[in-house]
PDB file with one MODEL, atoms N, CA, C and O in Angstrom:
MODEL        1
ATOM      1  N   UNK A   1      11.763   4.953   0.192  1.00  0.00           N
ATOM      2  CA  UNK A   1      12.222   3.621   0.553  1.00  0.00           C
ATOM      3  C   UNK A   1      12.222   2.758  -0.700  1.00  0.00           C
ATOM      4  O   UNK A   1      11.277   2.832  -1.485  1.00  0.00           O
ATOM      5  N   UNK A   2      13.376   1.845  -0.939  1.00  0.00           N
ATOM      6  CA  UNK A   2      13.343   1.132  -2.131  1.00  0.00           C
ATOM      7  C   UNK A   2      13.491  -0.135  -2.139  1.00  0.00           C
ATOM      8  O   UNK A   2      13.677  -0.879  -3.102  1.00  0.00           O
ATOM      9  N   UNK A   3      13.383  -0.430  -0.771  1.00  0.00           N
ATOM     10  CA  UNK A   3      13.381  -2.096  -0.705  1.00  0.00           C
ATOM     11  C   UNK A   3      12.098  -2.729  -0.931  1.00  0.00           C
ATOM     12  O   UNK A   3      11.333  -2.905   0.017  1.00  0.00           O
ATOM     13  N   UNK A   4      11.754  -3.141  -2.284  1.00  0.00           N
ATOM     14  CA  UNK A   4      10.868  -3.803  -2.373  1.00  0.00           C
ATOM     15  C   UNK A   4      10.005  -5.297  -1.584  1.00  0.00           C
ATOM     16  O   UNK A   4       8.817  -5.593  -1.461  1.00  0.00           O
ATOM     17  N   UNK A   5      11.178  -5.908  -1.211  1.00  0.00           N
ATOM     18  CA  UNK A   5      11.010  -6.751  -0.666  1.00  0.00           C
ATOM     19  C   UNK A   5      10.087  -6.884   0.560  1.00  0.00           C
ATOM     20  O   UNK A   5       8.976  -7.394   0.710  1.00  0.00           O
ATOM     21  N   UNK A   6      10.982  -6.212   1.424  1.00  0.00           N
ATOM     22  CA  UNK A   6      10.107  -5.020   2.834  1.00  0.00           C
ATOM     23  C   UNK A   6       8.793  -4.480   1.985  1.00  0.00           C
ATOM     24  O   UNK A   6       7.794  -5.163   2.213  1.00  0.00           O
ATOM     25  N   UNK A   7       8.632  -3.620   1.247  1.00  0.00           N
ATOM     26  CA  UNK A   7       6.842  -3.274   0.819  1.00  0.00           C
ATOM     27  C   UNK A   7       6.331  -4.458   0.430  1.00  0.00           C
ATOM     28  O   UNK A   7       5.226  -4.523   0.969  1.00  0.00           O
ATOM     29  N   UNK A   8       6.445  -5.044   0.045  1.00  0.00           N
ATOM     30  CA  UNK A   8       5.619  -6.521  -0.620  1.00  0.00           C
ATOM     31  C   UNK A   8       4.983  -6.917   0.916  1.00  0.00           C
ATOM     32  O   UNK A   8       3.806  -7.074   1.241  1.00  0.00           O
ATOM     33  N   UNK A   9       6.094  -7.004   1.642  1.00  0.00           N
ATOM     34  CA  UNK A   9       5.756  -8.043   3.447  1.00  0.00           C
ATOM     35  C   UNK A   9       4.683  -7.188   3.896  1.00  0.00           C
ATOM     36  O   UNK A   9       3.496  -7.512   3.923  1.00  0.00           O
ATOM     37  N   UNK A  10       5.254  -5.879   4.309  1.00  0.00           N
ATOM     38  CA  UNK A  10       4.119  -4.776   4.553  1.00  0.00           C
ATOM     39  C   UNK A  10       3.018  -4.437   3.984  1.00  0.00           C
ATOM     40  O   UNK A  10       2.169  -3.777   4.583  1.00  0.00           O
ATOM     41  N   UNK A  11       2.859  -4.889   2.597  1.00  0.00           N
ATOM     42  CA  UNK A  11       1.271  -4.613   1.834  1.00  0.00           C
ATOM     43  C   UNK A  11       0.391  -5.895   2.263  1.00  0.00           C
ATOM     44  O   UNK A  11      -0.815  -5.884   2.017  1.00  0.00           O
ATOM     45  N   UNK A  12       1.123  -7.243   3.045  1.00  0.00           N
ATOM     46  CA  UNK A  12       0.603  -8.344   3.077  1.00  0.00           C
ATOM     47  C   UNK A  12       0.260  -7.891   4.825  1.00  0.00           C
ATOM     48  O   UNK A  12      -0.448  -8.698   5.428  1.00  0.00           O
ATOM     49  N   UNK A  13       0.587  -7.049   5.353  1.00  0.00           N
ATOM     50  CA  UNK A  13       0.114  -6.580   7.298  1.00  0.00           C
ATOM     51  C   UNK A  13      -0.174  -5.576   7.101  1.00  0.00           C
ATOM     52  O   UNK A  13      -1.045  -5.432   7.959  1.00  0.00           O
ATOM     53  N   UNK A  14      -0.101  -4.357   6.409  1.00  0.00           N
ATOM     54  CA  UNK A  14      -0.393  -2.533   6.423  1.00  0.00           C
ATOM     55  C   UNK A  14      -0.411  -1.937   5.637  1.00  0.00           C
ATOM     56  O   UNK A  14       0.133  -0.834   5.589  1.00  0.00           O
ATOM     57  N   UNK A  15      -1.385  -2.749   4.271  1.00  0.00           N
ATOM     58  CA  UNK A  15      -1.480  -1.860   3.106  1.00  0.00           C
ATOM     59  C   UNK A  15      -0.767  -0.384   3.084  1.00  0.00           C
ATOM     60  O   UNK A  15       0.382  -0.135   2.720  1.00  0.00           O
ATOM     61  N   UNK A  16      -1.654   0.431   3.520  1.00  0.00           N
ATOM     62  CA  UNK A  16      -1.528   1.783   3.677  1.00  0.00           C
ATOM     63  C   UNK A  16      -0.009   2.339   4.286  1.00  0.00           C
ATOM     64  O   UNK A  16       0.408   3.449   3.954  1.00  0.00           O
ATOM     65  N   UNK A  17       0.599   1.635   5.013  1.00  0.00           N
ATOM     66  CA  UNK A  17       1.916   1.915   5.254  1.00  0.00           C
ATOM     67  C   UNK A  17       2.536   1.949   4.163  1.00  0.00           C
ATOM     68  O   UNK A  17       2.859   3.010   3.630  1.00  0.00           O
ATOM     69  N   UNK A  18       2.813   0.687   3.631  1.00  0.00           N
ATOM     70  CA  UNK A  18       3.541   0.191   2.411  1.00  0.00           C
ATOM     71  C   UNK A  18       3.530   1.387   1.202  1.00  0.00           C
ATOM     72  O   UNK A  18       4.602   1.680   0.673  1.00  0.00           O
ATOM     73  N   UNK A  19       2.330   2.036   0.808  1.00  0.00           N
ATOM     74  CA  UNK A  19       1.824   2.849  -0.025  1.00  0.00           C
ATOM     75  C   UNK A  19       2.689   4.129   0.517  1.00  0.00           C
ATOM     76  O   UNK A  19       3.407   4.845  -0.180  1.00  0.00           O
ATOM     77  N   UNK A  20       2.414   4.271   2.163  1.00  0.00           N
ATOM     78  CA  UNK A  20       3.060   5.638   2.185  1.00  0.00           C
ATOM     79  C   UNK A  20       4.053   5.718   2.218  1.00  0.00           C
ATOM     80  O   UNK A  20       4.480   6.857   2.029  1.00  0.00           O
ATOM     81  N   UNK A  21       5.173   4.511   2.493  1.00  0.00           N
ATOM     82  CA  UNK A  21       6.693   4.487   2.265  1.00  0.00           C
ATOM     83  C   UNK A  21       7.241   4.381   0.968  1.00  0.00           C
ATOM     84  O   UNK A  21       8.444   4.564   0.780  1.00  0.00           O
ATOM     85  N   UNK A  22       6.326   4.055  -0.088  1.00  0.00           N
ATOM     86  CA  UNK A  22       6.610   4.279  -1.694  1.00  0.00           C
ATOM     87  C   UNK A  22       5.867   5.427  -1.912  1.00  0.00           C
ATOM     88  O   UNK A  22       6.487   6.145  -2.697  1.00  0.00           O
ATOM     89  N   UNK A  23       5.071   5.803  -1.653  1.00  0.00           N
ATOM     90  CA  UNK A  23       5.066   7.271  -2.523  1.00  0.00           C
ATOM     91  C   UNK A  23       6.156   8.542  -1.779  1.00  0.00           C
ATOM     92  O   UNK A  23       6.737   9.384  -2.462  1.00  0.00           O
ATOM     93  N   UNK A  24       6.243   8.463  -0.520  1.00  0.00           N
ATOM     94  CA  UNK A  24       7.158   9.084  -0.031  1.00  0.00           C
ATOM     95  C   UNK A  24       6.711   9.969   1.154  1.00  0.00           C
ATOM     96  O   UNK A  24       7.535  10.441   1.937  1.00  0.00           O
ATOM     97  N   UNK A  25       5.041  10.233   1.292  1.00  0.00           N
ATOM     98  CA  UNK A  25       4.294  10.946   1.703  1.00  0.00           C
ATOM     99  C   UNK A  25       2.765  10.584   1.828  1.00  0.00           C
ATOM    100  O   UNK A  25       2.612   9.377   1.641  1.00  0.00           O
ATOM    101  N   UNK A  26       1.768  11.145   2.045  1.00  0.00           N
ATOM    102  CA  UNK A  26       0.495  11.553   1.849  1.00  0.00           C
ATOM    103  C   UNK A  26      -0.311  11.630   0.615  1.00  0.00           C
ATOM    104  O   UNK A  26      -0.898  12.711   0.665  1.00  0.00           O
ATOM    105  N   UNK A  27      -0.576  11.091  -0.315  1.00  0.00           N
ATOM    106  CA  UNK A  27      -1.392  11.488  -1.570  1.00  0.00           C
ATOM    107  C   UNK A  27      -2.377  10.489  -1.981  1.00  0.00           C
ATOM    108  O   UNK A  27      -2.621   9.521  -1.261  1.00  0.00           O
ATOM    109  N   UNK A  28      -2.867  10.651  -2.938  1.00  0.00           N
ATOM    110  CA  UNK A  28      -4.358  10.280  -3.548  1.00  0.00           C
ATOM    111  C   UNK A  28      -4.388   8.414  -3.463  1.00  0.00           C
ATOM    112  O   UNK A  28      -5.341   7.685  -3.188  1.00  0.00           O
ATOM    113  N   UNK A  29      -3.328   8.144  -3.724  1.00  0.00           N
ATOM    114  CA  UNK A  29      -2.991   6.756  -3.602  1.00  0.00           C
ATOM    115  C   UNK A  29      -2.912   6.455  -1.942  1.00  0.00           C
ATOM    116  O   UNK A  29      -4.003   5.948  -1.680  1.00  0.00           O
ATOM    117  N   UNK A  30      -2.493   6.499  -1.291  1.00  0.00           N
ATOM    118  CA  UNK A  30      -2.520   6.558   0.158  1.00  0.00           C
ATOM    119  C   UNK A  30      -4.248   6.593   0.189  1.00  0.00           C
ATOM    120  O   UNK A  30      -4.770   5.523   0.504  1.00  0.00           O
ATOM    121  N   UNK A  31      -4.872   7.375  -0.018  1.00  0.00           N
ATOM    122  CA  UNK A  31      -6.438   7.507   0.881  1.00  0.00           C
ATOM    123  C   UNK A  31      -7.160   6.637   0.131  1.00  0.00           C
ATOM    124  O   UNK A  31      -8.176   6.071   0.533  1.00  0.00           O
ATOM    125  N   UNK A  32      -6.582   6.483  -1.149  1.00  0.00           N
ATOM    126  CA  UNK A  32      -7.359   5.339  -1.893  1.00  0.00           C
ATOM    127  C   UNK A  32      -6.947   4.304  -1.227  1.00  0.00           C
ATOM    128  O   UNK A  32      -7.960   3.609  -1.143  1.00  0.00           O
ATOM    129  N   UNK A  33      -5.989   3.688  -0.628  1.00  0.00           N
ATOM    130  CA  UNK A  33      -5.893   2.366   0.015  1.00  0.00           C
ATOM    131  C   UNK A  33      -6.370   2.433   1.143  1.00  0.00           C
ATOM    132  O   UNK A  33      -7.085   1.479   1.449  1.00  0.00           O
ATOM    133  N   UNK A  34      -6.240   3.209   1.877  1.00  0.00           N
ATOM    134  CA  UNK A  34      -7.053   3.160   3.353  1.00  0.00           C
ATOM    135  C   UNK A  34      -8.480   3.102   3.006  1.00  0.00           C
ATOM    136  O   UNK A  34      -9.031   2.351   3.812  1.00  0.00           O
ATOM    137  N   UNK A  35      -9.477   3.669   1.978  1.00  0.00           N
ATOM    138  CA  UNK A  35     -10.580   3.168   1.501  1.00  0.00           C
ATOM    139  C   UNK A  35     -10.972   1.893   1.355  1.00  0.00           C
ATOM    140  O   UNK A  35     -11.858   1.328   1.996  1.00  0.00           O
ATOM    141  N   UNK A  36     -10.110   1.324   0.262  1.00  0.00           N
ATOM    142  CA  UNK A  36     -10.134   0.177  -0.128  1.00  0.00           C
ATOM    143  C   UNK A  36      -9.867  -1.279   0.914  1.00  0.00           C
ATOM    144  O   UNK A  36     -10.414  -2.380   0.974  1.00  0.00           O
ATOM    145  N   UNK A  37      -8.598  -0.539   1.750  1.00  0.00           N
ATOM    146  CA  UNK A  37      -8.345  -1.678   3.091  1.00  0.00           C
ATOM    147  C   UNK A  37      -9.080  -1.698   4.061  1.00  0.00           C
ATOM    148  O   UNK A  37      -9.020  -2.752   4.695  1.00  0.00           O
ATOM    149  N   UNK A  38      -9.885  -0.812   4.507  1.00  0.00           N
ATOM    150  CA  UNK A  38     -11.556  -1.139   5.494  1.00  0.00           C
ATOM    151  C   UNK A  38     -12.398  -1.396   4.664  1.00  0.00           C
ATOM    152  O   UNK A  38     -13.403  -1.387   5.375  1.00  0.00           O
ATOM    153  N   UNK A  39     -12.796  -1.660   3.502  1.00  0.00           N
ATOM    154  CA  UNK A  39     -13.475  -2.125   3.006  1.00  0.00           C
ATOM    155  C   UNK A  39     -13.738  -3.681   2.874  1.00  0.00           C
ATOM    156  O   UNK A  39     -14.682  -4.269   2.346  1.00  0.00           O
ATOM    157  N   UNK A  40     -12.618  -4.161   3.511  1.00  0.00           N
ATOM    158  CA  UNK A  40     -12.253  -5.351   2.876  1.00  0.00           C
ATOM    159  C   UNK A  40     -10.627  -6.062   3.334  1.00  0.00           C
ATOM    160  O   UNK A  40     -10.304  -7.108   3.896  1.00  0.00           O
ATOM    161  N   UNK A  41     -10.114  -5.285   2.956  1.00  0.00           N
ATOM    162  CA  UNK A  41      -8.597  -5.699   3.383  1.00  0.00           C
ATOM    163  C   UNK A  41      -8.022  -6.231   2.198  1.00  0.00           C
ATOM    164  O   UNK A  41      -6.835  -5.951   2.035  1.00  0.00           O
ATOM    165  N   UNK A  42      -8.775  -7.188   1.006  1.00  0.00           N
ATOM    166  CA  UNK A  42      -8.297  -7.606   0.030  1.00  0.00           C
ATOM    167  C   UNK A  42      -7.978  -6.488  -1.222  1.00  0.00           C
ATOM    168  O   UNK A  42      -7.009  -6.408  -1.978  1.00  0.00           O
ATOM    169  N   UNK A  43      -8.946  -5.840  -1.137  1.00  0.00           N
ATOM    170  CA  UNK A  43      -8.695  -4.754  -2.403  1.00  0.00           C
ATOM    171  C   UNK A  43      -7.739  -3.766  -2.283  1.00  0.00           C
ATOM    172  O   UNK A  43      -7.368  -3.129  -3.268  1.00  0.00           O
ATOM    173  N   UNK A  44      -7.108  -3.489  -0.680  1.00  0.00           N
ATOM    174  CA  UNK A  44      -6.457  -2.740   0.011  1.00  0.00           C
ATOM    175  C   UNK A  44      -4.913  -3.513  -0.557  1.00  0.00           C
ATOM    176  O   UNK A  44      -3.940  -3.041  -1.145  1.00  0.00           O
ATOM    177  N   UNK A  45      -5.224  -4.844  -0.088  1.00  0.00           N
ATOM    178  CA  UNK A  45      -3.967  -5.307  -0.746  1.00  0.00           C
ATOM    179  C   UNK A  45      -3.475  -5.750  -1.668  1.00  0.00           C
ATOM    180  O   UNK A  45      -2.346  -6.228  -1.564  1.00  0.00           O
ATOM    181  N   UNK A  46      -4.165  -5.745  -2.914  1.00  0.00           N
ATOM    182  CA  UNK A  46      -4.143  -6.041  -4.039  1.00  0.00           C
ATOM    183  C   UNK A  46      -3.822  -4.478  -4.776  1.00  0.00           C
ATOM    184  O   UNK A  46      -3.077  -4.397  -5.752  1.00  0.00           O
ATOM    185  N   UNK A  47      -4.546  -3.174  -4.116  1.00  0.00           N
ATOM    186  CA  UNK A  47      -3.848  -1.934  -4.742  1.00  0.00           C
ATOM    187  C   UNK A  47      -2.957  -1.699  -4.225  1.00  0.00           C
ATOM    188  O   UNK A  47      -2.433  -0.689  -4.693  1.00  0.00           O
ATOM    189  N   UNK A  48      -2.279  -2.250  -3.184  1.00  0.00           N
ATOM    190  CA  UNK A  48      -1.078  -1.928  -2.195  1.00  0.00           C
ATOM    191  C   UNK A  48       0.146  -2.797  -2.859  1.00  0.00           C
ATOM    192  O   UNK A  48       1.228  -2.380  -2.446  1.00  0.00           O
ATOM    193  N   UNK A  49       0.241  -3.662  -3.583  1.00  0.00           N
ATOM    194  CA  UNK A  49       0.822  -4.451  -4.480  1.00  0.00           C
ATOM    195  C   UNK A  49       0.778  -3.651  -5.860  1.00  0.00           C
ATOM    196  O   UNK A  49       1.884  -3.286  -6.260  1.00  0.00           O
ATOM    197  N   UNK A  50      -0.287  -3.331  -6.628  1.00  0.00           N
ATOM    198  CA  UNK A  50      -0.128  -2.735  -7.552  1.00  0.00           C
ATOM    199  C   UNK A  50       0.991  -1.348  -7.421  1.00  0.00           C
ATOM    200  O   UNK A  50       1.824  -1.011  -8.262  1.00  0.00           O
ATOM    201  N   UNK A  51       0.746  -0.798  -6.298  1.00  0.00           N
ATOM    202  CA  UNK A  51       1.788   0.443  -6.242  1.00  0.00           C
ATOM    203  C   UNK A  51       2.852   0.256  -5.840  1.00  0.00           C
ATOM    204  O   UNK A  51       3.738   0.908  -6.390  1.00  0.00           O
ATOM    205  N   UNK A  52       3.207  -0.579  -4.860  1.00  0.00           N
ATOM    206  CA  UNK A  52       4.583  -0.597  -4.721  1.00  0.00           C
ATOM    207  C   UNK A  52       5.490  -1.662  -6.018  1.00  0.00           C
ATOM    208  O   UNK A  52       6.693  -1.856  -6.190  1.00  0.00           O
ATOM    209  N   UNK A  53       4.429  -2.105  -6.647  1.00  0.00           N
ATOM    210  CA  UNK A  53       5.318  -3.245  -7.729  1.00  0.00           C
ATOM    211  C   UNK A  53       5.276  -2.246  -9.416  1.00  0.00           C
ATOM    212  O   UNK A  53       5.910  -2.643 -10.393  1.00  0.00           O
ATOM    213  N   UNK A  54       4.509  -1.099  -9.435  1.00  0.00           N
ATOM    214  CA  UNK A  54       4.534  -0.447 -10.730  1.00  0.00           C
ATOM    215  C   UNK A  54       5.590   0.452 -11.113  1.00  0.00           C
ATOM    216  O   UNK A  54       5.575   0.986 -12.222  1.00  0.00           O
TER     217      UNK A  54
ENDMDL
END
């Protein structure tokens, strides 16, 4: 998926979605945000921004 726009909205309601519609799948980045987003929700979305904006 390459609409950035759409991942930005979605990292701000479903970190972890957002992550899995830019990487394309399942991987290390994905479980790192679901970590990070019960932890807190902020760090979830602050790495959920970092990946879909890098």
């Amino acid at each position: 998926m390459d609409n950035k726009v759409i991942q930005v909205i979605l990292c701000f309601f479903i970190p972890p979605l957002a992550v899995y519609l830019k990487k394309g799948g399942i991987d290390n980045d994905f479980w790192i945000n679901v970590v990070l987003t019960l932890l807190g929700g902020l760090p979830g979305l602050l790495h959920g921004l970092y990946v879909v904006l890098k």
